[in-house]
C-alpha positions as CSV (number, residue, x, y, z in Angstrom):
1,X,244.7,-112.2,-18.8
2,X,243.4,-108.7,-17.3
3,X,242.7,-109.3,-13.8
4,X,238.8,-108.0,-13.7
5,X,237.3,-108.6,-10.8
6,X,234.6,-111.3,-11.0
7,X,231.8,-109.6,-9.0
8,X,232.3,-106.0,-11.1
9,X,229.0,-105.1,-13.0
10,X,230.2,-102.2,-14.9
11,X,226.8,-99.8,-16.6
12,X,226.4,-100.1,-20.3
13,X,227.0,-97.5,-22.4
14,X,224.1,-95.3,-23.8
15,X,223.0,-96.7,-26.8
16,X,225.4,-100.0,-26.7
17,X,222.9,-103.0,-25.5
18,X,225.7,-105.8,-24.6
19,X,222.8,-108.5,-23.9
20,X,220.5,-107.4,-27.0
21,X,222.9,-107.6,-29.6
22,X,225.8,-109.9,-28.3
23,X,224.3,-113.2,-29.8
24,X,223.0,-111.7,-32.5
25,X,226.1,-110.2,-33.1
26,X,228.2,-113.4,-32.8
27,X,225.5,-115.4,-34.7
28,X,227.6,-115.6,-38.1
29,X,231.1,-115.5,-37.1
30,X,230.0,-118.9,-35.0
31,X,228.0,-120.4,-37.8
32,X,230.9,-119.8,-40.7
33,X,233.5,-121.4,-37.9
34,X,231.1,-124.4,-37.5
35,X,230.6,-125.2,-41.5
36,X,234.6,-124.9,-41.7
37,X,235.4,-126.8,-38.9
38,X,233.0,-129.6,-39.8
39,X,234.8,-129.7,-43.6
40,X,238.6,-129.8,-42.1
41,X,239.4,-133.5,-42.4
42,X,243.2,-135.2,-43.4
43,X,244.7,-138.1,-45.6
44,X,243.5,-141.2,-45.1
45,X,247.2,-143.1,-45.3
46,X,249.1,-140.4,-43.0
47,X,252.0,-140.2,-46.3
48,X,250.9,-136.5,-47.4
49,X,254.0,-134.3,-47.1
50,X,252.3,-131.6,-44.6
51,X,252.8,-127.8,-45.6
52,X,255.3,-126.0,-43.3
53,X,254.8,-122.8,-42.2
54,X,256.4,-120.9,-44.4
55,X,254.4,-122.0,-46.9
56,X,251.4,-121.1,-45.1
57,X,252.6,-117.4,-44.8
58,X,253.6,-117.4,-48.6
59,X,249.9,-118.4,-49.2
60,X,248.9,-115.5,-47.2
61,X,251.1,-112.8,-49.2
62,X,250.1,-113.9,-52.4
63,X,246.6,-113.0,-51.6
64,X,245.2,-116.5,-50.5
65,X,243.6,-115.6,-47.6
66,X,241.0,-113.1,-47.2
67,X,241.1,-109.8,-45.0
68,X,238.6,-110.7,-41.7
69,X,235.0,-111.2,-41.6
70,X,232.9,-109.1,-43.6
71,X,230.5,-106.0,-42.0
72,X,227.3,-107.7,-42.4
73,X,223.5,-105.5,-42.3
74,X,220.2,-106.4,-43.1
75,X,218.2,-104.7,-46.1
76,X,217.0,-101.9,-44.2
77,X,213.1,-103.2,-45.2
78,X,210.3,-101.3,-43.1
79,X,207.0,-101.3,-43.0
80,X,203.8,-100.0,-40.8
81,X,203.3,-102.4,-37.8
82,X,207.0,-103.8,-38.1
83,X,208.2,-104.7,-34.7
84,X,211.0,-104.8,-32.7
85,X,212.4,-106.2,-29.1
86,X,213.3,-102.8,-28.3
87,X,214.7,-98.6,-29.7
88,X,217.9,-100.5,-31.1
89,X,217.0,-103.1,-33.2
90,X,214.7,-100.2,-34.5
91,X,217.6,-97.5,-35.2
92,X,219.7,-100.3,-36.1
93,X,217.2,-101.1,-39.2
94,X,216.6,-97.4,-40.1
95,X,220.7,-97.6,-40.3
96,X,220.3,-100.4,-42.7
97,X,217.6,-98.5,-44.6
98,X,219.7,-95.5,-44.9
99,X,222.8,-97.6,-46.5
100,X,220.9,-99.2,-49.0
101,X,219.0,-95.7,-49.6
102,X,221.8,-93.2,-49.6
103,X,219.0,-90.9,-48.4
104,X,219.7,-88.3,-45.5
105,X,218.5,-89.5,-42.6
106,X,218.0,-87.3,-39.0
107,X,216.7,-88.3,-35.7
108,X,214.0,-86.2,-34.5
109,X,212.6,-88.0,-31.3
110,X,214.3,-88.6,-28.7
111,X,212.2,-90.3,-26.0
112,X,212.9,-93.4,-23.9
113,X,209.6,-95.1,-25.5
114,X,209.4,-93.0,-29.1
115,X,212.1,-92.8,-31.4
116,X,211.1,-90.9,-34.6
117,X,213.7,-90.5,-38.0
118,X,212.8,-87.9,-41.4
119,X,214.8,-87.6,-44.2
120,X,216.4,-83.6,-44.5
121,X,217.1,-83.6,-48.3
122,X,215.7,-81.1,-50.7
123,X,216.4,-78.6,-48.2
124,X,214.0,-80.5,-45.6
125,X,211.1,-80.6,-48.0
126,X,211.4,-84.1,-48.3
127,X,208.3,-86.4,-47.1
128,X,210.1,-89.6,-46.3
129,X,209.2,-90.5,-42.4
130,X,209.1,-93.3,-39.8
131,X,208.1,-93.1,-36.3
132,X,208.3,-96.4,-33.6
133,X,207.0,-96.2,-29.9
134,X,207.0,-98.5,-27.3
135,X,203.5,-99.0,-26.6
136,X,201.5,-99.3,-23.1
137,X,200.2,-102.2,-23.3
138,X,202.8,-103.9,-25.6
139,X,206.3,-104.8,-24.6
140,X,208.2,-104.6,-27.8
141,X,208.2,-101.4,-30.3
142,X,206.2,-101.0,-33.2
143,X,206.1,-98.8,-36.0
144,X,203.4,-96.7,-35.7
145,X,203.7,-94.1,-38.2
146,X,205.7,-94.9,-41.9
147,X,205.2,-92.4,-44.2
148,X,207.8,-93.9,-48.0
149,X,208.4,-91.4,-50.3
150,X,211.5,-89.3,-51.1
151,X,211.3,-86.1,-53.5
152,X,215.3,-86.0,-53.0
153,X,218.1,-87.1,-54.5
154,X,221.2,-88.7,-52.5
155,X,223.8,-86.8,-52.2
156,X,226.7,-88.3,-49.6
157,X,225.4,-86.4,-46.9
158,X,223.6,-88.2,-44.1
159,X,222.7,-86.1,-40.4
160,X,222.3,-89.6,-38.6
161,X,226.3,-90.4,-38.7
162,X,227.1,-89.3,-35.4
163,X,229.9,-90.5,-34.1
164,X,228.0,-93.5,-31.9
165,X,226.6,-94.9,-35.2
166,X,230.0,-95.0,-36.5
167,X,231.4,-96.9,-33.6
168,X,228.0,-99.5,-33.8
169,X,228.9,-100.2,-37.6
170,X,232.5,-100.8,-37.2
171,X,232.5,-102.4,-33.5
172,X,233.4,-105.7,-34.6
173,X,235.7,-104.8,-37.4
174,X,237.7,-103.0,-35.3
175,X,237.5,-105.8,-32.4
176,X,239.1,-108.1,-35.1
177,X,241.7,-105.9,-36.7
178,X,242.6,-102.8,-34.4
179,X,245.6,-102.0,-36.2
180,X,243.7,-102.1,-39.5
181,X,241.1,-100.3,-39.0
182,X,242.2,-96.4,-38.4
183,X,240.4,-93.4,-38.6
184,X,241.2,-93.1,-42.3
185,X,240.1,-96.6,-43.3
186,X,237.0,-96.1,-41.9
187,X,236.5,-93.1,-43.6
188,X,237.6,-94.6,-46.7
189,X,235.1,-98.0,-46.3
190,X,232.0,-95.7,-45.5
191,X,232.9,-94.1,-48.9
192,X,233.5,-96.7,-50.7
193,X,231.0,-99.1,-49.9
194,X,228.2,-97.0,-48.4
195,X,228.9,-94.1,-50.8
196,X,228.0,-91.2,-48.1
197,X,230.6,-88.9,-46.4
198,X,231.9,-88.6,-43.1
199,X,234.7,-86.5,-41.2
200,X,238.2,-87.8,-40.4
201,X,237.9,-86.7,-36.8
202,X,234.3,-88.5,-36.6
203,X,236.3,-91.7,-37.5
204,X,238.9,-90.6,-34.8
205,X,235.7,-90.5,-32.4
206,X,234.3,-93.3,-33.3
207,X,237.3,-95.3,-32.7
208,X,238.1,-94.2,-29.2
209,X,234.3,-94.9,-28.2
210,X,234.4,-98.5,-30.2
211,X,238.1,-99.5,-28.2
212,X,236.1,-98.9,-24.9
213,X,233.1,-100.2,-25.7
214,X,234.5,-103.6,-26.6
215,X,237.2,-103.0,-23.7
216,X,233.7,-102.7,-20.7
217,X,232.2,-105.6,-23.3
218,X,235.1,-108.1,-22.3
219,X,234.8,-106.6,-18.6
220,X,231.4,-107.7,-18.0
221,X,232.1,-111.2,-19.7
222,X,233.9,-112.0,-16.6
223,X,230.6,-111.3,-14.6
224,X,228.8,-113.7,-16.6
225,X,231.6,-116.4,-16.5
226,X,229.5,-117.9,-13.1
227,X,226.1,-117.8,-14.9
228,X,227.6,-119.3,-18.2
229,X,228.9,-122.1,-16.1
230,X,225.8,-122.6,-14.4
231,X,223.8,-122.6,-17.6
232,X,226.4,-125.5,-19.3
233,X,225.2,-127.7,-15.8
234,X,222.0,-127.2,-15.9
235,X,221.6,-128.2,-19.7
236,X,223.5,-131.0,-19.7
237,X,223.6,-133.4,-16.7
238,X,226.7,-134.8,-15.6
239,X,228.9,-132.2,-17.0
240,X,232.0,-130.5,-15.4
241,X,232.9,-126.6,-15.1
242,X,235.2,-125.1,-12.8
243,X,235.6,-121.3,-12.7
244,X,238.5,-120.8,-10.4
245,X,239.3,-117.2,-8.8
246,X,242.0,-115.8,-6.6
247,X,242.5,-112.3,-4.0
248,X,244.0,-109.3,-6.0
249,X,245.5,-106.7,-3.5
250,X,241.9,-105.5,-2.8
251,X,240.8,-108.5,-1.1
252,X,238.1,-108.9,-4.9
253,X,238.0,-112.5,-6.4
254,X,239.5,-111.9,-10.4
255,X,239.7,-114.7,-12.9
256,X,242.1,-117.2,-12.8
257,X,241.0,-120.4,-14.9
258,X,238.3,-122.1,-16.3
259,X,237.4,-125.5,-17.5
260,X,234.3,-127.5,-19.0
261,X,234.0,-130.9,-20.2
262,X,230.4,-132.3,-21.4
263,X,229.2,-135.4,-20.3
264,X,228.1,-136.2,-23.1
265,X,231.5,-135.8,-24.9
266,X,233.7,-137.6,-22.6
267,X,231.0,-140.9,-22.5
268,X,231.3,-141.2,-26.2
269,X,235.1,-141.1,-26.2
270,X,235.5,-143.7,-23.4
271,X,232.3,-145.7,-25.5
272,X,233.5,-145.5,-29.1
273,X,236.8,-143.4,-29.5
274,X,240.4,-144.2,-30.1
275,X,242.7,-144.1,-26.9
276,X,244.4,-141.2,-28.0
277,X,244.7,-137.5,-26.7
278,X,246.0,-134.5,-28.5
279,X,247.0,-131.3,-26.5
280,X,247.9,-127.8,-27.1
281,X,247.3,-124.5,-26.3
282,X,246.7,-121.4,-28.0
283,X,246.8,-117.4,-27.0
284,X,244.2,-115.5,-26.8
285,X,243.5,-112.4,-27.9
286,X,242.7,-108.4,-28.0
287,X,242.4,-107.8,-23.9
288,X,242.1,-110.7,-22.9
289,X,245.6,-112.3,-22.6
290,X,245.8,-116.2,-21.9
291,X,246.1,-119.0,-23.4
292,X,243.3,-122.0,-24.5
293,X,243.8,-125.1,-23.6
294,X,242.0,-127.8,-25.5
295,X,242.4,-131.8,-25.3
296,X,241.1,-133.7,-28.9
297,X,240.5,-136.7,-29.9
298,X,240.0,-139.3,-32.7
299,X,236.4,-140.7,-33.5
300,X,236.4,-144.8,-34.7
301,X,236.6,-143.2,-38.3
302,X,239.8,-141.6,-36.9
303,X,237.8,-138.1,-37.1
304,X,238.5,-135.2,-35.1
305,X,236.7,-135.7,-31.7
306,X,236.5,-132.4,-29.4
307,X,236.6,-133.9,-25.7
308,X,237.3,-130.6,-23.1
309,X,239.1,-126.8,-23.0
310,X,240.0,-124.3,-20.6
311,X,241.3,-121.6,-20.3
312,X,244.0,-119.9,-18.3
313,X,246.3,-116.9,-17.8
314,X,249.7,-118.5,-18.9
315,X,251.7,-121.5,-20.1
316,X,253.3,-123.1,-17.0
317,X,253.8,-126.3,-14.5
318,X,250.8,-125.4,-12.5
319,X,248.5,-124.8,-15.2
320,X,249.3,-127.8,-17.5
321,X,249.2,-130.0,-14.4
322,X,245.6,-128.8,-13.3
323,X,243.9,-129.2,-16.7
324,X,246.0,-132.8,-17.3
325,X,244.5,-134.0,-13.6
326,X,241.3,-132.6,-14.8
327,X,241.4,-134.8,-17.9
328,X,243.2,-137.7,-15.5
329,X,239.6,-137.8,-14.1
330,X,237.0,-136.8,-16.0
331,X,238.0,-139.1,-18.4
332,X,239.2,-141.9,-16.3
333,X,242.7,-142.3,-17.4
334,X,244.1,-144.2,-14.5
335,X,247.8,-143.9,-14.4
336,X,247.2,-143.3,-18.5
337,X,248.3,-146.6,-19.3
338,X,246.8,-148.3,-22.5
339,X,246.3,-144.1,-23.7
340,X,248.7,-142.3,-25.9
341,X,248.7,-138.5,-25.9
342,X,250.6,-136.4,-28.9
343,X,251.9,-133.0,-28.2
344,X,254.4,-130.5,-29.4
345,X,256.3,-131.4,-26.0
346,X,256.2,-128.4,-24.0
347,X,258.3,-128.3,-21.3
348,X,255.6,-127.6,-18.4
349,X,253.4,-130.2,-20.4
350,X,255.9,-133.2,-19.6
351,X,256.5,-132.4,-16.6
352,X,252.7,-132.4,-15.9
353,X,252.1,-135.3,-18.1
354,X,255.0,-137.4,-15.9
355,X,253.2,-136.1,-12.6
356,X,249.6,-137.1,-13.8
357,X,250.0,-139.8,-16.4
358,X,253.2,-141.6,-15.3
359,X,252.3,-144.7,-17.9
360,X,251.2,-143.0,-20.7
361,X,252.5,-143.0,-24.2
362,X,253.5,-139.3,-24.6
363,X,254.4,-138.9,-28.5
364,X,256.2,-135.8,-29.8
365,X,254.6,-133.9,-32.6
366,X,256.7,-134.4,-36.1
367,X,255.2,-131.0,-37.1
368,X,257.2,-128.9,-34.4
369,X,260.3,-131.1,-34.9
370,X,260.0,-130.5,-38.1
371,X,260.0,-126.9,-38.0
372,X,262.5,-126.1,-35.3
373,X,264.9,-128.3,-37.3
374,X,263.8,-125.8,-40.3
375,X,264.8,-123.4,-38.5
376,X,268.4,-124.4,-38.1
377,X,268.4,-125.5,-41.9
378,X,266.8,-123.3,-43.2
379,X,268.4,-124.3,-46.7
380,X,268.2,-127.7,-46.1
381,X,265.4,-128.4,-49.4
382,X,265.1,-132.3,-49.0
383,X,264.9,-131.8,-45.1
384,X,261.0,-132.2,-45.1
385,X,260.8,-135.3,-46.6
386,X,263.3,-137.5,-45.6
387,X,262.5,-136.3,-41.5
388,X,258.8,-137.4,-42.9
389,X,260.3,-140.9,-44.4
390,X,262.0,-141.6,-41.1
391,X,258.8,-140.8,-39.0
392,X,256.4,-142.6,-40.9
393,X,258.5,-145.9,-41.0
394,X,257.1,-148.9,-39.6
395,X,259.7,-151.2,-38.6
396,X,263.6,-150.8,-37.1
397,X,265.4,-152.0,-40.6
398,X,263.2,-149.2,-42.5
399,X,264.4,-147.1,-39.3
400,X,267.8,-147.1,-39.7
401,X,268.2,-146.9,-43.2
402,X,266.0,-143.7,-43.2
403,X,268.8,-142.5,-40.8
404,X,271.3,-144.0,-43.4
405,X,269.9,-141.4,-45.8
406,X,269.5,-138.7,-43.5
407,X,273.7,-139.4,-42.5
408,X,274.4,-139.1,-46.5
409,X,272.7,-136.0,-47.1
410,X,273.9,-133.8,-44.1
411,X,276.0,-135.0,-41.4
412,X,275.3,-132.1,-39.4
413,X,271.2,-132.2,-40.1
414,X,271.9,-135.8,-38.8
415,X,273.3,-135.2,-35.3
416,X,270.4,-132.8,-34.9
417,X,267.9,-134.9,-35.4
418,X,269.3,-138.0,-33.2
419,X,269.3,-134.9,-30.7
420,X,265.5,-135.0,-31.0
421,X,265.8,-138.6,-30.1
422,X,263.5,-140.1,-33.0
423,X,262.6,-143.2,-32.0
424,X,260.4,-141.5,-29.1
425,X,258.1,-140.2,-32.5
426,X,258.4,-142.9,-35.4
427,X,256.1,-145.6,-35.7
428,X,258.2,-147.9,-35.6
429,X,259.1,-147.8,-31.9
430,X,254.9,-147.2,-30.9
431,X,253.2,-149.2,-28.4
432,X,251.0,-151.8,-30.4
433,X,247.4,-152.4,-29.3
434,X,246.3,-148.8,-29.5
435,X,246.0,-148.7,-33.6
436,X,247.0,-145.1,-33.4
437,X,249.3,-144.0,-36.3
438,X,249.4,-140.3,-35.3
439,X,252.4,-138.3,-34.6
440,X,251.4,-134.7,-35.0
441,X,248.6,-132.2,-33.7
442,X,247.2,-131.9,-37.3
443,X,244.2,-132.2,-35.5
444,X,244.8,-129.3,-32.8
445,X,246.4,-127.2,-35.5
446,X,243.2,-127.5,-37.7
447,X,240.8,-127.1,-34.5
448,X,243.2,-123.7,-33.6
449,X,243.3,-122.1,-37.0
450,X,239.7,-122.7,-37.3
451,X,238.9,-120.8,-33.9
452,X,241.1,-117.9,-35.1
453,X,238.5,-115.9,-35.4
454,X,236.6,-116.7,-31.9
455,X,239.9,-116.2,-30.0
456,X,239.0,-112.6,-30.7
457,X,235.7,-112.0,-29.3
458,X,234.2,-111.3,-25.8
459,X,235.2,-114.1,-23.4
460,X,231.5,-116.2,-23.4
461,X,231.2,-115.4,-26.7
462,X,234.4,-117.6,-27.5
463,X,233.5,-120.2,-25.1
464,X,230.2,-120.6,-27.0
465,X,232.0,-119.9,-30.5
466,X,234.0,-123.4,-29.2
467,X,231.3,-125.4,-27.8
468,X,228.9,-124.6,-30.8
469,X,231.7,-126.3,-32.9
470,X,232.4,-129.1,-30.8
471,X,228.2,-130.0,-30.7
472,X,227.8,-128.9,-34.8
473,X,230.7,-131.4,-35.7
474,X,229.6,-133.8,-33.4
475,X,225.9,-134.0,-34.6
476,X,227.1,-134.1,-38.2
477,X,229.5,-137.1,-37.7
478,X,226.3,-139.4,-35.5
479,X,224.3,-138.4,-38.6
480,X,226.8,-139.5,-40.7
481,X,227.4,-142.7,-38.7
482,X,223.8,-143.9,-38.5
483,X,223.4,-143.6,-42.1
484,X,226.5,-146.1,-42.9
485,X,226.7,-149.6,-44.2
486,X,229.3,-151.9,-44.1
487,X,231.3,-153.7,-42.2
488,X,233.7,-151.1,-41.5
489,X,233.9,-147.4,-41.9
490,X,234.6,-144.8,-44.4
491,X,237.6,-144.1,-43.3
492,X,238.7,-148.4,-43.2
493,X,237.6,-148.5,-46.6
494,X,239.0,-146.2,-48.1
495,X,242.3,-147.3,-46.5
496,X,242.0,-150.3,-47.7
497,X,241.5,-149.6,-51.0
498,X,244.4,-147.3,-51.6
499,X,246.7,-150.2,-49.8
500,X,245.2,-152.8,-52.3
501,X,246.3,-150.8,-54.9
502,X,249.7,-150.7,-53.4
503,X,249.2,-154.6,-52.8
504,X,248.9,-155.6,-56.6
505,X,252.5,-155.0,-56.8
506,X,253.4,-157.6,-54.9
507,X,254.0,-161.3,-55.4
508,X,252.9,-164.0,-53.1
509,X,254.3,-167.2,-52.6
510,X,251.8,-169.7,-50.4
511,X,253.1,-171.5,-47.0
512,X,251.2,-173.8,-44.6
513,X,249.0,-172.8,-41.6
514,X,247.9,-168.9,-43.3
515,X,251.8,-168.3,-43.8
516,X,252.9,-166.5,-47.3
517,X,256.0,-165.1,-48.3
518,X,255.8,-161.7,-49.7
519,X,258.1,-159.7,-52.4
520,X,258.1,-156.4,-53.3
521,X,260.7,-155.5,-55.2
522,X,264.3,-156.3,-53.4
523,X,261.6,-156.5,-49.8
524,X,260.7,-159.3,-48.3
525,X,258.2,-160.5,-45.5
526,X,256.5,-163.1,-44.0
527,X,252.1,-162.5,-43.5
528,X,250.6,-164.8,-41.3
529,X,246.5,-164.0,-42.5
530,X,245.7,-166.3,-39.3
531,X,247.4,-164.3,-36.9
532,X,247.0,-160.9,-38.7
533,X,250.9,-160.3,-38.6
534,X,253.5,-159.3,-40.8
535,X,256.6,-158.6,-40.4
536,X,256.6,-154.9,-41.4
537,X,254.8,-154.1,-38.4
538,X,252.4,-152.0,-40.3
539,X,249.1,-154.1,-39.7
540,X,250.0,-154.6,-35.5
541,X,250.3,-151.1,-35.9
542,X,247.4,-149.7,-37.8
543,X,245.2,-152.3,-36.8
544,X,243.7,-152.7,-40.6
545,X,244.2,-156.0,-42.0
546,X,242.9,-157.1,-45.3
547,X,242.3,-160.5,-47.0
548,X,242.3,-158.7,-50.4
549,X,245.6,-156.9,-49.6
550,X,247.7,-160.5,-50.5
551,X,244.7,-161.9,-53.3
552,X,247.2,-161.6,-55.8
């Protein structure tokens, strides 16, 4: 995390208006991460083999994924009259215009309230001309002269490419992709899609003034941390922010972490969610260098549930432990007792979880086990689903003869994965009463690849980016949930139908007092439909139980 001093208010650079254009800026980017993280939901039964990583980066190789965000302009439409907030948003849309034209454009005012553009082709004869002032008694711009006719003809050449104009059309481009984005594939993309001409060194130019304008842009986020904290507590009651600082060697408060949790988030989870926490943390990007910490949760149709984030300079004891206390209380944990929370097991995270949470179910994430096991086997095929098997199985006789298999395949994949000690992340071996079948981050890990993006951009603009989300999802699933009917929900029924398909395999033999004996295949077990028990352990541990399931 650069260590900017908090109080520094560094000047804008001419032509560059931070607070104009930021939101506007960051509008899409926010909007496209919302509709994807409101579609990112998982299996109903948990039994989906999960893709690994390497199949993840094979997707990417073959093409899969697309390359960033793309440059996005408006249609360069003007008329007489037209207004603006202010000189940019008017050269901005004569930019536009001269995109979609081709036509060569050239500034020929200059003034702080009167900006005025012609078009120099056929040898400046051309009549094409629009003038905007600022007027007196007005406080936005207005086109004031627009005269629409072109007697040239395109020909690559445009006069109002200076090197700022370059930098403006590829700012965010290059904030995204830095190493992408060179001198000559700029040059190349102006050709290409804009079909009008420009110099490599004009690229070179453009680059250099683009890396410092988004370097001064991240600067004076850190000014407007306080404000953007102030804002979130004045718009929503009952909320928490903490924007922590400490001394650098010139006595100046600089950065040092920052939390929010909504009110309104954490009274719905203690009201209506599922006991369960998920934690992880992700880096940051471009200058600022740190890591996000988020806490999620599960909705009562076992949706994703965002619940608080923060965000600090690095991974350790101290860190973990202040944003685990800060959950500890906001959310009224207690001792964490009754709560479960699923991690990948960082080492600074248990230690601040055994501090701050001494009673609370802390499951290991199969995901991570999975993959640093990978990484040992890397040539181990069945290795995936038979760790799966073993994690997924819901009593201790299912247990050990998932380890049975695991000892016949590889002796050696076997002593690593008792080293992993698996009985602190199978099913079998949960705590019953929380109706939590989760033992991986999916949830985080969809949550983090869907903030890819933000984790890039200026440091208010991803903590807007991430609460934008967090209210978008949220506002989707009440909409969905006052619209249902039924006696359970979505997710319940649909879990219930794919088990009473699974059901009608079985046979049933009637007892006294709700007791049946159940066989499937060489399987047996006793259901007590009174007590809601059976002696797979799966319905005291999912909490769904079904008449229909035993019909038959």
């Amino acid at each position: 995390m650069a260590m900017v001093p908090v109080n520094h208010v560094p000047n804008p650079p001419p032509g560059v208006d931070f607070d104009a254009e930021a939101e506007d800026r960051d509008e899409f980017h926010i909007n496209k991460l919302a509709t994807d993280f409101t579609e990112a939901e998982e299996s109903i039964r948990h039994n989906v083999y999960p893709e690994s990583d390497d199949e993840d980066e094979e997707r990417v190789r073959s093409g899969g994924a697309s390359r960033g965000t793309p440059i996005v302009r408006g249609d360069g439409s003007m008329y007489k009259a037209q207004s603006f907030y202010n000189g940019i948003a008017f050269k901005e849309c004569v930019l536009d215009y001269a995109l979609v034209s081709g036509c060569n454009l050239k500034q020929y005012r200059y003034d702080r309230d009167r900006i005025g553009f012609k078009c120099v082709g056929a040898k400046g004869k051309c009549m094409w001309k629009v003038y905007a002032a600022c007027l007196h008694n007005e406080s936005m711009w207005r086109i004031t002269l627009y005269t629409n006719k072109h007697i040239c003809v395109p020909n690559g050449e445009c006069e109002m490419f200076k090197v700022p104009v370059i930098a403006r059309l590829f700012l965010d481009k290059i904030r995204e992709e830095p190493e992408y984005y060179m001198p000559l594939k700029m040059e190349q993309t102006i050709m290409e899609k804009w079909k009008i001409s420009v110099t490599r060194g004009q690229c070179q130019a453009a680059r250099r003034k683009a890396l410092a304008w988004i370097e001064l842009e991240y600067d004076t986020q850190f000014e407007r941390l306080r404000d953007y904290g102030a804002e979130i507590l004045e718009a929503n009651k009952g909320s928490v922010v903490e924007v922590e600082t400490v001394k650098n060697e010139a006595g100046q408060d600089v950065f040092k972490r920052f939390y929010v949790c909504f009110d309104a988030l954490r009274r719905t989870w203690k009201q209506s969610c599922r006991p369960l926490i998920g934690v992880d943390g992700c880096f940051l990007k471009e200058k600022i260098k740190g890591q996000l910490l988020v806490a999620l949760g599960r909705d009562a149709d076992n949706a994703i549930y965002p619940m608080a984030w923060c965000v600090v300079q690095v991974e350790n004891t101290d860190n973990w432990s202040w944003f685990v206390n800060r959950l500890k209380i906001d959310l009224e944990l207690g001792d964490g007792d009754g709560y479960i929370m699923v991690s990948d097991r960082q080492k600074d995270l248990i230690k601040a979880v055994e501090l701050e949470l001494p009673k609370i179910e802390h499951r290991k994430c199969v995901r991570h086990i999975y993959g640093n096991l990978k990484k040992r086997h890397p040539d181990k095929k069945r290795l995936k689903k038979l760790l799966w098997d073993l994690a997924w199985c819901y009593n201790s006789k299912d247990y050990e003869e998932a380890l049975e298999r695991i000892h016949a395949y590889d002796s050696k994949v076997f002593d690593d994965v008792m080293k992993t000690k698996p009985k602190t992340w199978c099913r079998a071996f949960h705590k019953l009463g929380s109706y939590c079948e989760d033992m991986e981050n999916n949830s985080l890990e969809s949550f983090n690849s869907t903030i890819n993006k933000a984790r890039e951009k200026p440091f208010v603009a991803m903590l807007e980016a991430v609460r934008r989300l967090a209210m978008v999802r949220i506002a989707k699933r009440s909409a969905l949930s006052h619209s249902h009917e039924g006696i359970c929900t979505p997710y319940v029924k649909r879990f219930l139908a794919d088990e009473h398909k699974a059901a009608s395999l079985c046979f049933v033999h009637p007892s006294t007092n709700g007791a049946y004996e159940v066989y499937l295949g060489y399987d047996k077990h006793r259901v007590n439909l009174n007590e809601r028990t059976c002696t797979c352990m799966k319905f005291q541990i999912c909490g769904i139980f079904s008449r229909l399931s035993y019909s038959r």
